[in-house]
Structure formats: structure tokens, C-alpha cells
HTML snippet that shows the backbone in 3Dmol.js (N, CA, C, O; Angstrom):
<script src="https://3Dmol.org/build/3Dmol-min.js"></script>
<div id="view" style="width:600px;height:400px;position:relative"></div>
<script>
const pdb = `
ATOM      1  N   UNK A   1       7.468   9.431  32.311  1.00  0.00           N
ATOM      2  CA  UNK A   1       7.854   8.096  31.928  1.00  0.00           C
ATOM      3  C   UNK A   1       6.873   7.558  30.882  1.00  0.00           C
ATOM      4  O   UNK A   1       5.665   7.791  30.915  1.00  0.00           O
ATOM      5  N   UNK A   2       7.536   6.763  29.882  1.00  0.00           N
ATOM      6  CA  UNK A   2       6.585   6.317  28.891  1.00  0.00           C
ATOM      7  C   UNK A   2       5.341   5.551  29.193  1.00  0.00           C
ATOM      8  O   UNK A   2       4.284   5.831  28.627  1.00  0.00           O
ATOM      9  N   UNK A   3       5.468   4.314  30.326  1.00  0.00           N
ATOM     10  CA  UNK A   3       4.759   3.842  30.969  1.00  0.00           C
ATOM     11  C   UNK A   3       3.261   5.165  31.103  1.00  0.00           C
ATOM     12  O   UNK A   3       2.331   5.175  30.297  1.00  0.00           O
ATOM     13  N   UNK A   4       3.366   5.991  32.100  1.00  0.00           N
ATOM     14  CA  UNK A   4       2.625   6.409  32.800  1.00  0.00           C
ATOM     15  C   UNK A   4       1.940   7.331  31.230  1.00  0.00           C
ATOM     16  O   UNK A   4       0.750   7.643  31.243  1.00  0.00           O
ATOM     17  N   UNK A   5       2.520   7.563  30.407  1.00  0.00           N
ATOM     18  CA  UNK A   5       1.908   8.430  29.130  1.00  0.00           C
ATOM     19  C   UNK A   5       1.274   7.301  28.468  1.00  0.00           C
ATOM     20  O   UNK A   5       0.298   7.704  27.835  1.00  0.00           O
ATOM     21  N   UNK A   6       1.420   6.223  28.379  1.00  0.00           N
ATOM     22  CA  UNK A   6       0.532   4.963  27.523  1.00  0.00           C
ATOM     23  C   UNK A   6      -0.741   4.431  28.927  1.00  0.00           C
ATOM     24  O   UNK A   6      -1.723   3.835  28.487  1.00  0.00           O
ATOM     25  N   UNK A   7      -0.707   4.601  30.159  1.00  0.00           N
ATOM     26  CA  UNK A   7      -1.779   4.528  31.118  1.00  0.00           C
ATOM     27  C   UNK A   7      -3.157   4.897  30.441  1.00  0.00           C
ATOM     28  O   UNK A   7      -4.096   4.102  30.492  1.00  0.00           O
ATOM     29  N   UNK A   8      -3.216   5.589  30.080  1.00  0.00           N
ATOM     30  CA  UNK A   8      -4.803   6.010  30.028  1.00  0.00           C
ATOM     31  C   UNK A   8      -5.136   5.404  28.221  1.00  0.00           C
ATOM     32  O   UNK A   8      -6.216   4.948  27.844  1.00  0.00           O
ATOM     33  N   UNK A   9      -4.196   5.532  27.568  1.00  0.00           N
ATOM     34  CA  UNK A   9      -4.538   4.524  26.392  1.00  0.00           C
ATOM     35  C   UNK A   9      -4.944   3.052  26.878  1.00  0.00           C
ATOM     36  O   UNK A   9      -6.064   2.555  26.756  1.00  0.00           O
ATOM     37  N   UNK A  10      -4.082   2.591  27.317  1.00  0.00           N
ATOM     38  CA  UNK A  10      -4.195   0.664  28.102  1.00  0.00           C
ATOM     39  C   UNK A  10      -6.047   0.835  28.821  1.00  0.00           C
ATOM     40  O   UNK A  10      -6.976   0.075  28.546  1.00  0.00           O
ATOM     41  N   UNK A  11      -6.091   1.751  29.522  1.00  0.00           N
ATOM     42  CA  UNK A  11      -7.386   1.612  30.281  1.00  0.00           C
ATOM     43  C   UNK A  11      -8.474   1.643  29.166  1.00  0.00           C
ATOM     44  O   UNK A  11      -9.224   0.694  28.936  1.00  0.00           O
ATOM     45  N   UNK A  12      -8.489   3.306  28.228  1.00  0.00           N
ATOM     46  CA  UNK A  12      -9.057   2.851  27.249  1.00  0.00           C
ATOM     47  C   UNK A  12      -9.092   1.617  26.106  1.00  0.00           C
ATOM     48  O   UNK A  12     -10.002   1.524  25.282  1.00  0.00           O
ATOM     49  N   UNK A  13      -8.458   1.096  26.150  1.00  0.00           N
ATOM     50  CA  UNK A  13      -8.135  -0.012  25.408  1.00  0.00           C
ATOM     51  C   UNK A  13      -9.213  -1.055  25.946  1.00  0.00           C
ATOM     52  O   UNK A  13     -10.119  -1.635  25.349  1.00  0.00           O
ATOM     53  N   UNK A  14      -8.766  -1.101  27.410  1.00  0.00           N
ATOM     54  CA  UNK A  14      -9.479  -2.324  27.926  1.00  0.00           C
ATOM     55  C   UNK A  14     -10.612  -2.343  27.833  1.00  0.00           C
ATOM     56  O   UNK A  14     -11.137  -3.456  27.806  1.00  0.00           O
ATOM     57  N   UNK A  15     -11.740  -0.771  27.717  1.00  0.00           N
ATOM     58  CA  UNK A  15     -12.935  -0.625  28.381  1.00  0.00           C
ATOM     59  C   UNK A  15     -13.364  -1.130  27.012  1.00  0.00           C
ATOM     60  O   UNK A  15     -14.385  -1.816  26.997  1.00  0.00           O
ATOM     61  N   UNK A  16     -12.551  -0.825  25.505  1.00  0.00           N
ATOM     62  CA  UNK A  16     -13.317  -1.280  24.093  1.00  0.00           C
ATOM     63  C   UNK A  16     -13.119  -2.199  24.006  1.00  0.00           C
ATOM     64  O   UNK A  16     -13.864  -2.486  23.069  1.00  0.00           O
ATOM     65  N   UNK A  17     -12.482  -3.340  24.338  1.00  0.00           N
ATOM     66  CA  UNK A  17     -12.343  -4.779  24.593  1.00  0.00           C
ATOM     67  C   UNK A  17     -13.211  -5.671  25.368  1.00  0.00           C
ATOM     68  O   UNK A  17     -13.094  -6.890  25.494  1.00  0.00           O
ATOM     69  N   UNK A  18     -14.240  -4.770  25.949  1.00  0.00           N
ATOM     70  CA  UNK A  18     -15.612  -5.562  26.368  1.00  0.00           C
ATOM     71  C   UNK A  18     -16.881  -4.677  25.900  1.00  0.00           C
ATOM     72  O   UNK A  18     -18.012  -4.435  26.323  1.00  0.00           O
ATOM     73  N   UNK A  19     -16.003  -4.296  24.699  1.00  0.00           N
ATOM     74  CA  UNK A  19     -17.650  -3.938  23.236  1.00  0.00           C
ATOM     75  C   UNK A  19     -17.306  -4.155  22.210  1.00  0.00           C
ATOM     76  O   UNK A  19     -17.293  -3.180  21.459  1.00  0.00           O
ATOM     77  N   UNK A  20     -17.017  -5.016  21.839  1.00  0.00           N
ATOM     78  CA  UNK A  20     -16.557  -5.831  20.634  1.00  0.00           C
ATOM     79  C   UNK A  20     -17.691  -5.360  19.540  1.00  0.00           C
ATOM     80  O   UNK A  20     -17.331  -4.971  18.429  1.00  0.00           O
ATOM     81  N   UNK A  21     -19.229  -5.419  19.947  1.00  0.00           N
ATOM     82  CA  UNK A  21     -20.219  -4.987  19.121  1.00  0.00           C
ATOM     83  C   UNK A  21     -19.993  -3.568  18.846  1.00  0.00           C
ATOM     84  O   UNK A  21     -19.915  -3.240  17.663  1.00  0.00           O
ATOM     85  N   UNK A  22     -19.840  -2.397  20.040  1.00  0.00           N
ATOM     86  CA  UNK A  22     -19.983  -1.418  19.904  1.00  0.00           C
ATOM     87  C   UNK A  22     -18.659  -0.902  18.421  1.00  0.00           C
ATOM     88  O   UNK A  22     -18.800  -0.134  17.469  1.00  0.00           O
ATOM     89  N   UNK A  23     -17.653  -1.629  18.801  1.00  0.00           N
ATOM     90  CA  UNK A  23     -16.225  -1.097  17.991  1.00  0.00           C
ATOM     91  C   UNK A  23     -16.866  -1.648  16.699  1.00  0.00           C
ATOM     92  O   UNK A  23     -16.786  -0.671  15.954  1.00  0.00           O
ATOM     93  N   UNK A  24     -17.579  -2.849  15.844  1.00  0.00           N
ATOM     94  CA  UNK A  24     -17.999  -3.011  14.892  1.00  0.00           C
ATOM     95  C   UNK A  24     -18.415  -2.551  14.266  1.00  0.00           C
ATOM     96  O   UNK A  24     -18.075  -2.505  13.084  1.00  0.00           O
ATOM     97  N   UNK A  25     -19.935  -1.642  15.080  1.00  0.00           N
ATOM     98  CA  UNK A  25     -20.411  -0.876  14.819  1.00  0.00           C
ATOM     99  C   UNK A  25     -19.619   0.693  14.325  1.00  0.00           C
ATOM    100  O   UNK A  25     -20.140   1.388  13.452  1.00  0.00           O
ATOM    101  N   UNK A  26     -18.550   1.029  14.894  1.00  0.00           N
ATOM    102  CA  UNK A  26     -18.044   1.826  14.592  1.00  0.00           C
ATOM    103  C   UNK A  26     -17.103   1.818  13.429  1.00  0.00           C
ATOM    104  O   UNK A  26     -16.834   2.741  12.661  1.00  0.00           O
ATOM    105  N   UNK A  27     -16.555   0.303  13.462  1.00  0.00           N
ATOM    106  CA  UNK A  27     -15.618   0.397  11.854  1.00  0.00           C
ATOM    107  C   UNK A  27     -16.840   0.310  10.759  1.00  0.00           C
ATOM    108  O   UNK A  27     -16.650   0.821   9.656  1.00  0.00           O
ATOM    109  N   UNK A  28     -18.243  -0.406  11.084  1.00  0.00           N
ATOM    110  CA  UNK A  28     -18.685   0.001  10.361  1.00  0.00           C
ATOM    111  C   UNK A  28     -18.888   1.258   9.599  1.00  0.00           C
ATOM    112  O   UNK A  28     -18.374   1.447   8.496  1.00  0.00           O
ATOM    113  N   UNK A  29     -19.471   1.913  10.067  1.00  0.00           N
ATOM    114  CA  UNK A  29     -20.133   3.078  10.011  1.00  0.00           C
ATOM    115  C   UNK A  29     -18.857   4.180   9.216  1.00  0.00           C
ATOM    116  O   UNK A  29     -18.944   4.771   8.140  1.00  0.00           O
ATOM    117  N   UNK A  30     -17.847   4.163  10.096  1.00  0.00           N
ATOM    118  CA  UNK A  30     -16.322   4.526   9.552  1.00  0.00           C
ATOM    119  C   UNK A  30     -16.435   4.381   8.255  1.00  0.00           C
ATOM    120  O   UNK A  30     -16.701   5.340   7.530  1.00  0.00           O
ATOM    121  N   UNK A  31     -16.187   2.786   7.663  1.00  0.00           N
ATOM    122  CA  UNK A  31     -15.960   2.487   6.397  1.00  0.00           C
ATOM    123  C   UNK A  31     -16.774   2.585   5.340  1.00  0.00           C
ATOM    124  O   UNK A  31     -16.408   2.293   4.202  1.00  0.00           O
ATOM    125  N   UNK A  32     -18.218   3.105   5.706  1.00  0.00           N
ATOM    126  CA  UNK A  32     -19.257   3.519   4.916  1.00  0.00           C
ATOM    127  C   UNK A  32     -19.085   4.839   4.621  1.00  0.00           C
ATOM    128  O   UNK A  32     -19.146   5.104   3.421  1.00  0.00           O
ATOM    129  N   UNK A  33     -18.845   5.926   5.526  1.00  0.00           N
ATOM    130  CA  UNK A  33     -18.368   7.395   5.509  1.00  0.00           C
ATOM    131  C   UNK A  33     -17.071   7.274   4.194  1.00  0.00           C
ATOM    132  O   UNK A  33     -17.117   7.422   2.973  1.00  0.00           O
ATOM    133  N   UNK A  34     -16.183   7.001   4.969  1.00  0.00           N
ATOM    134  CA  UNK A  34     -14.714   6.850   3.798  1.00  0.00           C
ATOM    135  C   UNK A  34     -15.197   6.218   2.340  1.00  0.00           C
ATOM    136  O   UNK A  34     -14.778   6.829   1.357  1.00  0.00           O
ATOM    137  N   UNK A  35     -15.799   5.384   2.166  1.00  0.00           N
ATOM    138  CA  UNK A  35     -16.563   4.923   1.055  1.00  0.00           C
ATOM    139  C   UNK A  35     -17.180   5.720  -0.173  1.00  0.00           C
ATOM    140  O   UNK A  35     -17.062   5.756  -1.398  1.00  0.00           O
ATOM    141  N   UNK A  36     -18.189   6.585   1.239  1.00  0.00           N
ATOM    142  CA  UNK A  36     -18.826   7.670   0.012  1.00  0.00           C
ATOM    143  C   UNK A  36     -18.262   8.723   0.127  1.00  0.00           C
ATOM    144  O   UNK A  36     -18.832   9.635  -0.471  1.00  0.00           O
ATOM    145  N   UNK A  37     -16.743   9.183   1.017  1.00  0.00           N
ATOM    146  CA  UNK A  37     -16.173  10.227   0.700  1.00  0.00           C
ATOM    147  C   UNK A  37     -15.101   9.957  -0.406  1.00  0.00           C
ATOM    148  O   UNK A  37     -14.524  10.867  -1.002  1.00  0.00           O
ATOM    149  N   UNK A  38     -14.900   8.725  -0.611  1.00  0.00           N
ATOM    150  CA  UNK A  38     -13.737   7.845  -1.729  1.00  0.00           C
ATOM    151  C   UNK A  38     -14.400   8.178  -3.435  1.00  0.00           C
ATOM    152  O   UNK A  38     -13.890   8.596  -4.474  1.00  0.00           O
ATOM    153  N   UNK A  39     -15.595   7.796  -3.085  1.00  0.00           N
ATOM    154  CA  UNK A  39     -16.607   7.751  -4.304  1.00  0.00           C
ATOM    155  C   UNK A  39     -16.906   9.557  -4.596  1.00  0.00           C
ATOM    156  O   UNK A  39     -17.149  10.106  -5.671  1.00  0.00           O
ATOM    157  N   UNK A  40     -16.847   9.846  -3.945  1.00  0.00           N
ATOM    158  CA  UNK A  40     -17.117  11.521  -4.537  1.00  0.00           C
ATOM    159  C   UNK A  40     -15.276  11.985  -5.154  1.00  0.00           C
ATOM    160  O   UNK A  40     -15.041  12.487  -6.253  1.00  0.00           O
ATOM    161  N   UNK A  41     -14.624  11.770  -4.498  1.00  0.00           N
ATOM    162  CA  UNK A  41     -13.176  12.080  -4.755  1.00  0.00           C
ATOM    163  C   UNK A  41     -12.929  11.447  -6.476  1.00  0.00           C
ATOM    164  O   UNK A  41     -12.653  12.093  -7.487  1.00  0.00           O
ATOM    165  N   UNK A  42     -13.133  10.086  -6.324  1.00  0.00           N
ATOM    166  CA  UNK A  42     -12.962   9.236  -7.611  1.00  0.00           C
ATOM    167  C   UNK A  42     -13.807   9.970  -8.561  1.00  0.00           C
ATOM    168  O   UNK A  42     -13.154  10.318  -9.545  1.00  0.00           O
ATOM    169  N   UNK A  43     -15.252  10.384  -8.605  1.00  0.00           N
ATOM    170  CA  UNK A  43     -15.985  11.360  -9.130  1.00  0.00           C
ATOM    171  C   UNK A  43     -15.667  12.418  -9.928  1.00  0.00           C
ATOM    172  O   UNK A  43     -15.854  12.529 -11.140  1.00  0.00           O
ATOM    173  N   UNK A  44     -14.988  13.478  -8.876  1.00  0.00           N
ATOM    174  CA  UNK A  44     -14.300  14.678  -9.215  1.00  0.00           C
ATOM    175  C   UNK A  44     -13.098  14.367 -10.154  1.00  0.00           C
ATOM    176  O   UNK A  44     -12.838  15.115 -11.096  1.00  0.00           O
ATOM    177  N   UNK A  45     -12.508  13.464  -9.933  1.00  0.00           N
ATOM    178  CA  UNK A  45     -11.112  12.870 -10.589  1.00  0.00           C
ATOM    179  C   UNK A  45     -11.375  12.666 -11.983  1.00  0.00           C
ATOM    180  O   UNK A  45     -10.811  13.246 -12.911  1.00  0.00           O
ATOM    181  N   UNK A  46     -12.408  11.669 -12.072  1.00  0.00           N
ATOM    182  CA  UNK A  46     -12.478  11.092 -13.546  1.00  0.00           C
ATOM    183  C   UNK A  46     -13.211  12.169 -14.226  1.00  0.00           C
ATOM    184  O   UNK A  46     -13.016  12.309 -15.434  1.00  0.00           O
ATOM    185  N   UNK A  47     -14.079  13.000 -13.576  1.00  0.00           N
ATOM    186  CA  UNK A  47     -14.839  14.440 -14.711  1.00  0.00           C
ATOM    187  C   UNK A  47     -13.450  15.067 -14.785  1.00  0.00           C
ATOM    188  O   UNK A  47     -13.188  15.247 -15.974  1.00  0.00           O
ATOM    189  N   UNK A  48     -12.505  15.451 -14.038  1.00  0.00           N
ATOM    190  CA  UNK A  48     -11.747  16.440 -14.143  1.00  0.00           C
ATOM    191  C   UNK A  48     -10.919  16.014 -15.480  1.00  0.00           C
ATOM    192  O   UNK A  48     -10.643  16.787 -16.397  1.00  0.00           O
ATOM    193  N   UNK A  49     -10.545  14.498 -15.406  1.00  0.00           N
ATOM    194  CA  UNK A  49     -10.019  13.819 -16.522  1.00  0.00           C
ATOM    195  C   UNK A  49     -10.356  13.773 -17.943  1.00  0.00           C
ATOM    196  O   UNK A  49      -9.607  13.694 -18.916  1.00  0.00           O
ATOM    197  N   UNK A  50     -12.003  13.855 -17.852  1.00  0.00           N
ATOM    198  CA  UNK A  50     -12.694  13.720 -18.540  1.00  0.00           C
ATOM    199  C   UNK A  50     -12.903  11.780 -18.731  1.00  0.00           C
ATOM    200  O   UNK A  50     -12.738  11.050 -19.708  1.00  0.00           O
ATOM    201  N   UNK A  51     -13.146  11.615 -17.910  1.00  0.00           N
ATOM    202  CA  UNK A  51     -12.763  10.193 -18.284  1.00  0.00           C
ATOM    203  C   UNK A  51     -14.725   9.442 -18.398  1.00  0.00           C
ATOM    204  O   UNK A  51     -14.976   8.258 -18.623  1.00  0.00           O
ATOM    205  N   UNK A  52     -15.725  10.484 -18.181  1.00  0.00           N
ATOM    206  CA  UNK A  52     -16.700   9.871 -18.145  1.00  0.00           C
ATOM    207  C   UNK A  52     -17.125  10.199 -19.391  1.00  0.00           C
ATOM    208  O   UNK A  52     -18.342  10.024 -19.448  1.00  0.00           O
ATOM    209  N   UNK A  53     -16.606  10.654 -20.570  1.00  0.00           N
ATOM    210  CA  UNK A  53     -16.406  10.995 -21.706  1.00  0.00           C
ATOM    211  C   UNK A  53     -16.621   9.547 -22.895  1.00  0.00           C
ATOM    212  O   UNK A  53     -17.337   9.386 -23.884  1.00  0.00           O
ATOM    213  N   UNK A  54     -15.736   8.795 -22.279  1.00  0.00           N
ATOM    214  CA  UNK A  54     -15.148   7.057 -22.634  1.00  0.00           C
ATOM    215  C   UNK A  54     -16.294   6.693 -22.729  1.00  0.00           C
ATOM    216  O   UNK A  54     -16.703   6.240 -23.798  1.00  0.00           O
ATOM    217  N   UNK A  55     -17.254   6.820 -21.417  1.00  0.00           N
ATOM    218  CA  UNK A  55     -18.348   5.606 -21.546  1.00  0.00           C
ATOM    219  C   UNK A  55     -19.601   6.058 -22.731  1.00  0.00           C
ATOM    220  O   UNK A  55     -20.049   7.182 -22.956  1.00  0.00           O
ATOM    221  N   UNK A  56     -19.954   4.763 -23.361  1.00  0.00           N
ATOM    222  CA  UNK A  56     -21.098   5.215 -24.459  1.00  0.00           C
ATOM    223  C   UNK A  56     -22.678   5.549 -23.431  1.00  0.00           C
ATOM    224  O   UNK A  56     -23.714   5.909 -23.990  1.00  0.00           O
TER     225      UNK A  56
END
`;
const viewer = $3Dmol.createViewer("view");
viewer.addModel(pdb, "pdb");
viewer.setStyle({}, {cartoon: {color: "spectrum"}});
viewer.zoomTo();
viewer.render();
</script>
């Protein structure tokens, strides 16, 4: 039953809903990773383009 397959999500749910700091900490940290994995991607992109060519 769908119920009983969403159970252990709901519990987890609840237990990060009294660490509001801890989950912050984690989108932090998240969005710093994706950041400098964004910035290396954009990197590779614009050399591949040649686009760092443009700047004097």
C-alpha cells in the first residue's frame, strides 16, 4: 500500500524537522559543491568555445 511505502519517508521527514540548523547546514554546503562543480563545467565550456579568447 502506498501509505505504508511513504512510512519511513514521513518518519524521516519528521526527525529533519527538528534540525532546521543541521538541514541548513547541509543546503549549504550542497550549494557550495554544485557551485564549484558549475564553475569548472562553465570553464571547460567557454575554453572549448574559445570564448576566453574575447577577453583583453
Amino acid at each position: 500500500m502506498l501509505l505504508d511505502l511513504l512510512a519511513p519517508i514521513r518518519v524521516s521527514r519528521a526527525a529533519w524537522a527538528d534540525r532546521p540548523d543541521d538541514v541548513a547546514d547541509i543546503l549549504r554546503d550542497g550549494t557550495g559543491h554544485a557551485r564549484g562543480v558549475t564553475q569548472a563545467t562553465l570553464d571547460t565550456v567557454k575554453d572549448a568555445l574559445g570564448l576566453y579568447s574575447l577577453a583583453p
